[in-house]
DSSP file (Angstrom, degrees, kcal/mol; ACC not computed):
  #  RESIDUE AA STRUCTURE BP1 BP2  ACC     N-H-->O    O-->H-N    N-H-->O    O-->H-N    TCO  KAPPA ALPHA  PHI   PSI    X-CA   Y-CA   Z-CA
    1    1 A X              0   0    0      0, 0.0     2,-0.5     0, 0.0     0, 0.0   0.000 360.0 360.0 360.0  -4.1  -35.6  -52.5    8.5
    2    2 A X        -     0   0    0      1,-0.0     2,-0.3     3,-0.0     0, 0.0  -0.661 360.0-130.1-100.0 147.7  -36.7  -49.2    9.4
    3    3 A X        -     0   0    0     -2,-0.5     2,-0.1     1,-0.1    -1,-0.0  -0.737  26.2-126.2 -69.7 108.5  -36.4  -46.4    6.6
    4    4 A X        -     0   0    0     -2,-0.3     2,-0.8     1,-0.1    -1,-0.1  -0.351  32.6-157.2-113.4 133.6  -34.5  -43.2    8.3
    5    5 A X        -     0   0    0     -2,-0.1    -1,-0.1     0, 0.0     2,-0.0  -0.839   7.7-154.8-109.7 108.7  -36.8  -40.5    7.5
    6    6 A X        -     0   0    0     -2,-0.8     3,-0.1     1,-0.2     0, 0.0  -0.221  37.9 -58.9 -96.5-160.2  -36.0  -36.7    7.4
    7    7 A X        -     0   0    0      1,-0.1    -1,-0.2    -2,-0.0     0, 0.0   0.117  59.7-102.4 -56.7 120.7  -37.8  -33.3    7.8
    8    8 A X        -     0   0    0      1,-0.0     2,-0.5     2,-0.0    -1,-0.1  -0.396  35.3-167.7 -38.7 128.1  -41.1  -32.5    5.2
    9    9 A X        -     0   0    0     -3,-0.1     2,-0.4     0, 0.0    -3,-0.0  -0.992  23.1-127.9-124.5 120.7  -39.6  -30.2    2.7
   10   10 A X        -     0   0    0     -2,-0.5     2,-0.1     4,-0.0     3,-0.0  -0.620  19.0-151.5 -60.9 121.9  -42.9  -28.8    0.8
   11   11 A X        -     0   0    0     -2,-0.4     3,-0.3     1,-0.1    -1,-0.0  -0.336  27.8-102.4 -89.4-174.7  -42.5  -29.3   -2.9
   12   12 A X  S    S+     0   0    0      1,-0.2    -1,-0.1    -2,-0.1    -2,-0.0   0.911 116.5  70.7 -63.5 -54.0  -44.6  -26.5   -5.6
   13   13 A X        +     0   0    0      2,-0.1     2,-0.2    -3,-0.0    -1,-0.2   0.337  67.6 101.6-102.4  -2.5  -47.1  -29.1   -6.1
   14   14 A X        -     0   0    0     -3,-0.3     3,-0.2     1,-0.1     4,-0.1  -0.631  55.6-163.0 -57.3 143.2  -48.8  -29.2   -2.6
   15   15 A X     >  +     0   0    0     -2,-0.2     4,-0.8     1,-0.2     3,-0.3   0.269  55.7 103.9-124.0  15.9  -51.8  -27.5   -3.2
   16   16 A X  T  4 S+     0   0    0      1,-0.2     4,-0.3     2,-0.2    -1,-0.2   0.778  76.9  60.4 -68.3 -16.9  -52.9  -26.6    0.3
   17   17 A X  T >4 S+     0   0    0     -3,-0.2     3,-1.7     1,-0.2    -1,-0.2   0.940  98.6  57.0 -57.4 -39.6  -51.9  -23.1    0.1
   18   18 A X  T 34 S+     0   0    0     -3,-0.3    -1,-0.2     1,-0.3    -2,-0.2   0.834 103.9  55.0 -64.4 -37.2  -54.4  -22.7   -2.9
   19   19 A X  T 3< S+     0   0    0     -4,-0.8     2,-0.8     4,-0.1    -1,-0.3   0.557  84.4 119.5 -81.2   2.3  -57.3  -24.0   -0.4
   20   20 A X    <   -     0   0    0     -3,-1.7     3,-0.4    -4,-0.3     4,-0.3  -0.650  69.3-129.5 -94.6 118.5  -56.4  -21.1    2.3
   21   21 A X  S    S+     0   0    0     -2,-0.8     3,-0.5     1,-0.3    -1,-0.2   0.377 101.8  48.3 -10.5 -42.9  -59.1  -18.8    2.9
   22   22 A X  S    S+     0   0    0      1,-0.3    -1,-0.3     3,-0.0     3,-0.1  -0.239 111.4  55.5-114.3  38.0  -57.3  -15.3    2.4
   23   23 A X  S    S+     0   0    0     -3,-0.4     2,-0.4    -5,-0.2    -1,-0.3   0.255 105.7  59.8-136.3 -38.0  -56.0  -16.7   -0.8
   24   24 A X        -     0   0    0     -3,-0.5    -1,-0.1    -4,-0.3    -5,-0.0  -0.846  63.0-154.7 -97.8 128.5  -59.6  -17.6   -2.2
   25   25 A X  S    S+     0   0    0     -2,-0.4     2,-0.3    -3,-0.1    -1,-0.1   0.706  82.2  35.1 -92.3  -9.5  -62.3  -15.4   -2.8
   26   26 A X  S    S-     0   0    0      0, 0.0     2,-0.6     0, 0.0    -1,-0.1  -0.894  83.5-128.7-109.9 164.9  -65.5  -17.6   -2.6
   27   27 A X    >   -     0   0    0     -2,-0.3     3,-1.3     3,-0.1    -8,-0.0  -0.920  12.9-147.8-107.8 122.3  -65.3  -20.6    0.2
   28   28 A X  T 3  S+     0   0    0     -2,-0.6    -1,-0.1     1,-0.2     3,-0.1   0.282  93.9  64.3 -93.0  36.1  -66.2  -23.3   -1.5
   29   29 A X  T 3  S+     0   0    0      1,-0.1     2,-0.6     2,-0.0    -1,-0.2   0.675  89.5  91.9-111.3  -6.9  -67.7  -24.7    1.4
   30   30 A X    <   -     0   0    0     -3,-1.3     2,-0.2     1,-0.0    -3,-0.1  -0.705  61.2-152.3 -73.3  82.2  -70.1  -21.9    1.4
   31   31 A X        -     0   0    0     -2,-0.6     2,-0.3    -3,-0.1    -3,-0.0  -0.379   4.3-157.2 -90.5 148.0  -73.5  -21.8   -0.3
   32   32 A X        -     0   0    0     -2,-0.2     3,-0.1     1,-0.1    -1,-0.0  -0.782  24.7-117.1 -80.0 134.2  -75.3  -19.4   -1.5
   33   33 A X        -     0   0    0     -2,-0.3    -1,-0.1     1,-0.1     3,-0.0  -0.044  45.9 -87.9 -69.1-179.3  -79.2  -19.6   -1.9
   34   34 A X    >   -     0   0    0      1,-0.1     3,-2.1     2,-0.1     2,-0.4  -0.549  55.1-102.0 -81.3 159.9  -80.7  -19.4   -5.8
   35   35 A X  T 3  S+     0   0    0      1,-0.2    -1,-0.1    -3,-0.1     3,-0.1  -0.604 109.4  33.3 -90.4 146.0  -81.3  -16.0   -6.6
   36   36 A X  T 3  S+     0   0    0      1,-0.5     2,-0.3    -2,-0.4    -1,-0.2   0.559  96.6 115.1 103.4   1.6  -84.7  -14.6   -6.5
   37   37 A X    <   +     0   0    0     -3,-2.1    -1,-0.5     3,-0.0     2,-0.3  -0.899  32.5 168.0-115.6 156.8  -85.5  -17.3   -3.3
   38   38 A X     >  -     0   0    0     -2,-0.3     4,-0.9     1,-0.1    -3,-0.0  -0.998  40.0-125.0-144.4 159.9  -86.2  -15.9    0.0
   39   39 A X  T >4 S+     0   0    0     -2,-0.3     3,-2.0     1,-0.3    -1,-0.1   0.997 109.6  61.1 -55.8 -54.2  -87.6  -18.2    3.2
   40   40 A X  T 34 S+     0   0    0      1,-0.3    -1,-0.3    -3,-0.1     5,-0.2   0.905  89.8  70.6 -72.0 -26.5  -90.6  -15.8    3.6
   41   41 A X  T 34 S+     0   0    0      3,-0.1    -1,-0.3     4,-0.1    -2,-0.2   0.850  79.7  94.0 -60.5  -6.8  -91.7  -16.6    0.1
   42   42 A X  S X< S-     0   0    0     -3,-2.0     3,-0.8    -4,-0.9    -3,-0.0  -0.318  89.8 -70.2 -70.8 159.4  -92.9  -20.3    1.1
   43   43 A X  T 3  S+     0   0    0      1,-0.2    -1,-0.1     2,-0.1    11,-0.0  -0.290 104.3  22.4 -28.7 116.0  -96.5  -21.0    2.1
   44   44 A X  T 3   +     0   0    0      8,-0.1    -1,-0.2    -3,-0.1     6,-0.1   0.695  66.4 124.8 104.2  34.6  -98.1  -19.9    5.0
   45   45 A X    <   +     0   0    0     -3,-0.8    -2,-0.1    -5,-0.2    -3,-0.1   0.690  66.0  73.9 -98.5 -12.4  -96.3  -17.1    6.2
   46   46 A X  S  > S-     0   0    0      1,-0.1     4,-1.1     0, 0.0     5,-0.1  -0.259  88.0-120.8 -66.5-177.1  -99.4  -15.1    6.1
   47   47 A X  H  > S+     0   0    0      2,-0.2     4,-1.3     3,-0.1    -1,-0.1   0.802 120.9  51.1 -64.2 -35.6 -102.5  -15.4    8.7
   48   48 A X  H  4 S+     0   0    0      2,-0.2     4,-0.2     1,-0.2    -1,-0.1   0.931 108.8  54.2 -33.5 -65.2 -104.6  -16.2    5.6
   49   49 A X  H >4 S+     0   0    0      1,-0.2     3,-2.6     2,-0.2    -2,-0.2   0.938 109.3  42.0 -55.2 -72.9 -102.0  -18.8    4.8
   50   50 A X  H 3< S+     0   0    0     -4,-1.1     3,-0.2     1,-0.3    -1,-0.2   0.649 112.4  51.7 -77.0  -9.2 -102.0  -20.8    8.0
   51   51 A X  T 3< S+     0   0    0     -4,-1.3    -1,-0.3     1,-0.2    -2,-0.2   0.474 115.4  39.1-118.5  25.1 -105.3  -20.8    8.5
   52   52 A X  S <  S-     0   0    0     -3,-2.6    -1,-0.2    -4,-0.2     3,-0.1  -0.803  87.7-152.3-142.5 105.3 -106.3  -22.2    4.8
   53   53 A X        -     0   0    0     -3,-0.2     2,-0.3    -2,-0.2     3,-0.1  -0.213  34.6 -94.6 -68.0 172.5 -103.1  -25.1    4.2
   54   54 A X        -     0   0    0      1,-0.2    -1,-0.1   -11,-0.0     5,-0.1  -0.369  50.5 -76.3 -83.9 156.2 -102.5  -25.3    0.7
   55   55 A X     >  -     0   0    0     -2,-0.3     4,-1.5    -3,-0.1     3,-0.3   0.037  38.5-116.3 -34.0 158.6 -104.1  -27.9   -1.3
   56   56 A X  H  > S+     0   0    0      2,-0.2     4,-1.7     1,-0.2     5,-0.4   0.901 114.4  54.7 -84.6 -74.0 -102.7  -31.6   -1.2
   57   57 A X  H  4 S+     0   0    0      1,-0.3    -1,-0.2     2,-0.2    -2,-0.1   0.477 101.0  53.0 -39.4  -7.9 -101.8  -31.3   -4.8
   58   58 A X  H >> S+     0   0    0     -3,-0.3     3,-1.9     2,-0.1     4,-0.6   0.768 109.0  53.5 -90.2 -59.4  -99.7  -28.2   -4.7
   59   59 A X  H >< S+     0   0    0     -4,-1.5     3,-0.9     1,-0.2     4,-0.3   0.833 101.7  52.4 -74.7  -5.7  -97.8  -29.6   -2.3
   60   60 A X  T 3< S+     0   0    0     -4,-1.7    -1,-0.2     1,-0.2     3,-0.1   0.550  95.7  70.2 -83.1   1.5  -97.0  -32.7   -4.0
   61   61 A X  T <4 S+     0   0    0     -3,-1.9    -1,-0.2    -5,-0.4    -2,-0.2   0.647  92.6  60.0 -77.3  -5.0  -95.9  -30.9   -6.8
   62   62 A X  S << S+     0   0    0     -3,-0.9    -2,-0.2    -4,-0.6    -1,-0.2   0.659  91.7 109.6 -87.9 -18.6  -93.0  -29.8   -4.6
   63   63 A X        -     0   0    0     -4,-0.3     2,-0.3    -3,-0.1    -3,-0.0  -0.413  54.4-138.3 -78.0 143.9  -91.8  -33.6   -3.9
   64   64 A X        -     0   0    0     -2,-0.1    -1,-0.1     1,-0.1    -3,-0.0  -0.979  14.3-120.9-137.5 157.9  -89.3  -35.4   -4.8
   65   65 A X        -     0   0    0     -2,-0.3     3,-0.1     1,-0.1    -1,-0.1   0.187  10.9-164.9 -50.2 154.2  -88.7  -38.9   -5.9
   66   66 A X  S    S+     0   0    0      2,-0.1    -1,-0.1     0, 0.0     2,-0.0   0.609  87.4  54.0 -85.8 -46.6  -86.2  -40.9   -3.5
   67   67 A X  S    S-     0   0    0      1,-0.1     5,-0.1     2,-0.1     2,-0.0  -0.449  97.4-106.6 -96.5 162.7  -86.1  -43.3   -6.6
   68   68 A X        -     0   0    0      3,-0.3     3,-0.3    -3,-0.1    -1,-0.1  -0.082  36.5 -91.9 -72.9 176.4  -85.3  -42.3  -10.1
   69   69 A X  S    S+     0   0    0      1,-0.2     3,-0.1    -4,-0.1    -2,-0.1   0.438 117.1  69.8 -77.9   2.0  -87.0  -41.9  -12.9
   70   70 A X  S    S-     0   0    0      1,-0.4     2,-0.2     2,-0.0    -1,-0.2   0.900 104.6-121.6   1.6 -87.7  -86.3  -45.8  -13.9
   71   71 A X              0   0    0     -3,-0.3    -1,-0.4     1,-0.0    -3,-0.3  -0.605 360.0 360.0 124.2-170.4  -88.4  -46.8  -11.3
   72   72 A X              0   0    0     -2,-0.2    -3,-0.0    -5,-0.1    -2,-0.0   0.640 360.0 360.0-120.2 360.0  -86.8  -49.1   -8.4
C-alpha cells in the first residue's frame, strides 16, 4: 500500500528563495521604530522629571483599551 516516493525536484513556484535574506532588501521580520520617536523622549529622563511624575491624567492618555470601542 505504500506509494514509492522519489527525490524533491523544486518546481518555479516554491517561493523560498524569494524569502532569502541576500535576495531581499528589508527583513520583513525587522522593525523599524516611527520616525521622529526616540526612547529618551519619554517622561522622566530628566532629574526634574523623576522627581515630579507626571500627572495621573497624562498618563492615562497614553492607555489603551484591552476591549474595543463596542465595549465588552
Amino acid at each position: 500500500m505504500s506509494e514509492e516516493r522519489g527525490a524533491y525536484i523544486p518546481e518555479d513556484t516554491d517561493s523560498f528563495e524569494a524569502l532569502d535574506e541576500d535576495n531581499i532588501k528589508h527583513d520583513p521580520l525587522e522593525t523599524e521604530p516611527e520616525e521622529g520617536w526616540a526612547e529618551s523622549d519619554k517622561y522622566g529622563m530628566t532629574e526634574y522629571e523623576q522627581a515630579h511624575p507626571r500627572p495621573l491624567d497624562e498618563r492615562l492618555k497614553e492607555e489603551r483599551s484591552d476591549v474595543g470601542e463596542t465595549g465588552a
